[in-house]
ROROFI-295515 format. One record per residue (C-alpha): x, y, z. Coordinates in steps of 0.1 Angstrom, whole numbers, plus 5000, padded with zeros to 4 digits. Example, Ala and Ser with C-alpha at 12.3 -4.5 7.8 and 13.67 -1.06 7.14 Angstrom:
ROROFI-295515
512349555078 513749895071 
This chain:
ROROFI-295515
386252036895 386351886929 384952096959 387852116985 386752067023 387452287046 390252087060 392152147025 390652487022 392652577054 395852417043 395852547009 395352887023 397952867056 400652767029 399553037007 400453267038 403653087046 404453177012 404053567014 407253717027 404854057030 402353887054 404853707076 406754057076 403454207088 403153997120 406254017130 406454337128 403054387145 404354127172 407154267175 406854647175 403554737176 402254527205 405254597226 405254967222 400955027228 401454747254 404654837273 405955207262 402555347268 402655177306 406355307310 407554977312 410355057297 413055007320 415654797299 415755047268 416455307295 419155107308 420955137275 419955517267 421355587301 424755387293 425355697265 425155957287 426755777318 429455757285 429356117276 429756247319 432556007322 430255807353 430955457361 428755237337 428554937352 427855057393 424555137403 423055477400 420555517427 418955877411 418155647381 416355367398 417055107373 419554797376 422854757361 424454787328 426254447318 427254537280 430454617266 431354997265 430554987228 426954907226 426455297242 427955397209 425055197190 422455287211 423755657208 421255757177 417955657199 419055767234 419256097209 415956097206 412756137228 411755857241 408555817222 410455787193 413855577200 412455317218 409855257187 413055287166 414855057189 412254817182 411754837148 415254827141 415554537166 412754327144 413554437112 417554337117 416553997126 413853957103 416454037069 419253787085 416853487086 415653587052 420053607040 420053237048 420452997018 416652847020 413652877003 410953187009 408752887023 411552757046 412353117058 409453287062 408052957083 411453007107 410553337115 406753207122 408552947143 410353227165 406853417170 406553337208 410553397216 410753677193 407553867206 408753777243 412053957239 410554257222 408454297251 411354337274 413354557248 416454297246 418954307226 419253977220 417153937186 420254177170 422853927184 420953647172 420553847135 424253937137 425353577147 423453427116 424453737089 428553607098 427453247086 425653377058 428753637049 430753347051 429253127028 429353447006 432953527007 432953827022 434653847050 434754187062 430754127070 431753867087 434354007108 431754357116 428954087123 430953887147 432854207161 429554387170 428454047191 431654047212 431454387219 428054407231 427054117245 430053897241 427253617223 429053687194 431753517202 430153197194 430053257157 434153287155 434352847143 432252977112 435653147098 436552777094 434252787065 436253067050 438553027016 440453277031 441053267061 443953527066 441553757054 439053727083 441953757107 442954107091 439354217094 438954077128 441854217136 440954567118 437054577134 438154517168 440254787170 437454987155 434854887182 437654927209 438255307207 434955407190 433455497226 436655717227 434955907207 432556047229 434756007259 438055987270 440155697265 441155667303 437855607311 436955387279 439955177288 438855157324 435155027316 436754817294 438354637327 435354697345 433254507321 434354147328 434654217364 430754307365 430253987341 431853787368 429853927396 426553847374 427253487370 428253417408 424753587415 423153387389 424153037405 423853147437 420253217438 416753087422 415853367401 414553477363 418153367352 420653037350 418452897324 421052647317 422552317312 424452377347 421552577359 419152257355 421252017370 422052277400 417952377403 416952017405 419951857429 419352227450 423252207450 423652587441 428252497446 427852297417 430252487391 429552587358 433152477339 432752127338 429652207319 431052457296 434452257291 431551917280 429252157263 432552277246 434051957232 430851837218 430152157203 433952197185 433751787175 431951817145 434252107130 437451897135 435651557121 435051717092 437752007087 437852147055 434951937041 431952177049 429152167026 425752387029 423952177050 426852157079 426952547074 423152547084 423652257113 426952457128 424652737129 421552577145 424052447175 425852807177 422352937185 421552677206 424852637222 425253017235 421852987254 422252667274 425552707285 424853037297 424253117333 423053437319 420153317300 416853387308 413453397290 414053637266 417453497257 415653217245 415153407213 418553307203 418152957209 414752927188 416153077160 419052757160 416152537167 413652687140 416952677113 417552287118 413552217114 413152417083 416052327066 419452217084 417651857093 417851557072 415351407090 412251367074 409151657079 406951447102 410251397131 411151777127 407551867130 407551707162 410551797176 409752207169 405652077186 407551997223 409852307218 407152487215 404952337237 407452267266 409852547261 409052847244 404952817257 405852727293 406453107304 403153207292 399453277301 399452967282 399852737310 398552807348 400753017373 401752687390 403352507359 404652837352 406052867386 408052497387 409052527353 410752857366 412052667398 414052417379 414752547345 413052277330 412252477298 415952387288 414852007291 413651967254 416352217240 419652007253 418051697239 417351897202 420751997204 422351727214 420651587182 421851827160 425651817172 425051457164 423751537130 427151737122 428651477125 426951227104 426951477076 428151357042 430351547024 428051466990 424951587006 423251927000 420152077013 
């Protein structure tokens, strides 16, 4: 028998790894929770998960959830009025043991919804490895946004499935929280039946509508309701209007590097729109499984660059669209996607990090150039949709 070199011993052994949904579990979950809890909780840099516990009770008192409350200290709430009904079972708790929850439950929902998607073990447990950096990032800022990227990809995988009402819950609990969601409403073109999804729609959004009645009364639910795109409004004109952690966007980019901060965001959106929808209407009603993986690669992607809310820990969303296309929406062969995911990696998701020195750090910050490699992977991929095949599978 042959004696392997270490070269191959390595290999042999990082696939065998790859290959072990339990071991890839294990460092997610101990980059995900466990790091950021010892790290962060322990430091009481916690300030975001006591945004949202304080939402509840700001529900319960009936006080103003989106103005500032000085006796708190922290900064404002920008979530829909039901995300303090799902964040009502940890704010519950002490906080030693909601925010753990928080991010377990955070990890764990992402985590399963990868592992939903029609790939191999292989090709699933090597996109959640491929979301490491963004993943561990936004667990040690206690987003949300890994649950609105698992809830996007669970309503393309539901579906594919036929089973709409998942669907429908997935894509209501996006628009209600963080309005992301919304982004994953073109998958009910993949639908058999599609009057269905409009019932359930229909049905879920009531539900998530007047479930914070239930712990309040409905003047004031109705009121945050018509508060909440007014504070949404006032967060975007301060997001173009000023150099800060945010506007890490298409329009962000080009406004950053001209240092024209009137440049407006619709003409962006309105493009960003008409290249995103093309694909869907080139190909109605001939989907097949690999356009189902593509659509959802550029819904991830899309809802990050063309946000002027986006920031660094946003860009978990966007790496999980990335890390789908390379490990299985692509038809491009291994050695292109494996170096298209490298300058992701390298010049995206790596460039906030000790990785690089403060002053790279610093002017990839100033100009949002982290979104550089990202727009030209997406752009790719919206011109993959439409050079799909209708005979082609993945």
């Amino acid at each position: 028998m042959r004696k392997l070199s270490i070269g191959q011993r390595v290999q042999r052994g990082a696939k065998k790894a790859v290959a072990s949904t339990r071991f890839v579990l294990g460092i997610w979950l101990l980059l995900g929770v466990v790091g950021p809890y010892f790290k962060r909780f322990m430091e009481g840099d916690y300030d975001n998960y006591k945004i949202f516990k304080n939402s509840f009770f700001n529900l319960l008192n009936e006080e103003t959830l989106y103005g500032l409350h000085p006796d708190t200290g922290l900064d404002l709430f920008l979530y829909g009025p039901f995300s303090c009904v799902l964040i009502a079972p940890f704010a519950l708790l002490p906080d030693h043991i909601g925010c753990l929850l928080f991010l377990l439950a955070s990890a764990l929902l992402l985590f399963f919804a990868i592992q939903a998607l029609p790939l191999s073990r292989f090709a699933k447990n090597g996109a959640c490895l491929l979301c490491l950096v963004e993943f561990g990032n936004n667990q040690q800022h206690f987003q949300t946004n890994a649950i609105i990227a698992g809830f996007i990809i669970l309503s393309l995988v539901a579906f594919c499935r036929r089973r709409e009402a998942v669907a429908a819950m997935s894509i209501t609990v996006g628009v209600f929280t963080k309005l992301y969601g919304i982004i994953a409403l073109p998958f009910a073109l993949f639908a058999e039946r599609k009057a269905r999804v409009v019932a359930w729609l229909v049905l879920f959004f009531a539900v998530a509508f007047v479930a914070p009645m239930l712990f309040s009364s409905s003047e004031f639910v109705v009121q945050s309701y018509e508060e909440w795109p007014e504070a949404i409004s006032q967060k975007h004109q301060d997001n173009i209007g000023a150099v800060n952690f945010q506007d890490k966007s298409v329009s962000g980019l080009v406004r950053r590097v001209t240092g024209r901060s009137d440049i407006p965001d619709l003409p962006f959106l309105l493009l960003g729109g008409v290249l995103f929808m093309l694909p869907y209407l080139v190909h109605l009603n001939r989907y097949n499984q690999r356009f189902h993986l593509l659509a959802l690669s550029s819904a991830l992607m899309f809802v990050v660059l063309f946000s002027t809310s986006a920031e660094n820990p946003t860009f978990i969303i966007l790496q999980c669209g990335a890390a789908i296309w390379c490990v299985g929406g692509s038809g491009m062969s291994p050695r292109t996607r494996a170096i298209a995911m490298a300058c992701i990696i390298l010049f995206s998701s790596l460039s906030p990090t000790d990785a690089y020195p403060e002053v790279i750090r610093e002017f990839y910050g100033r100009y949002s150039l982290r979104v550089v490699p990202c727009i030209l992977l997406w752009l790719f991929i919206s011109w993959e949709m439409l050079a799909v095949r209708r005979s082609e599978t993945v």
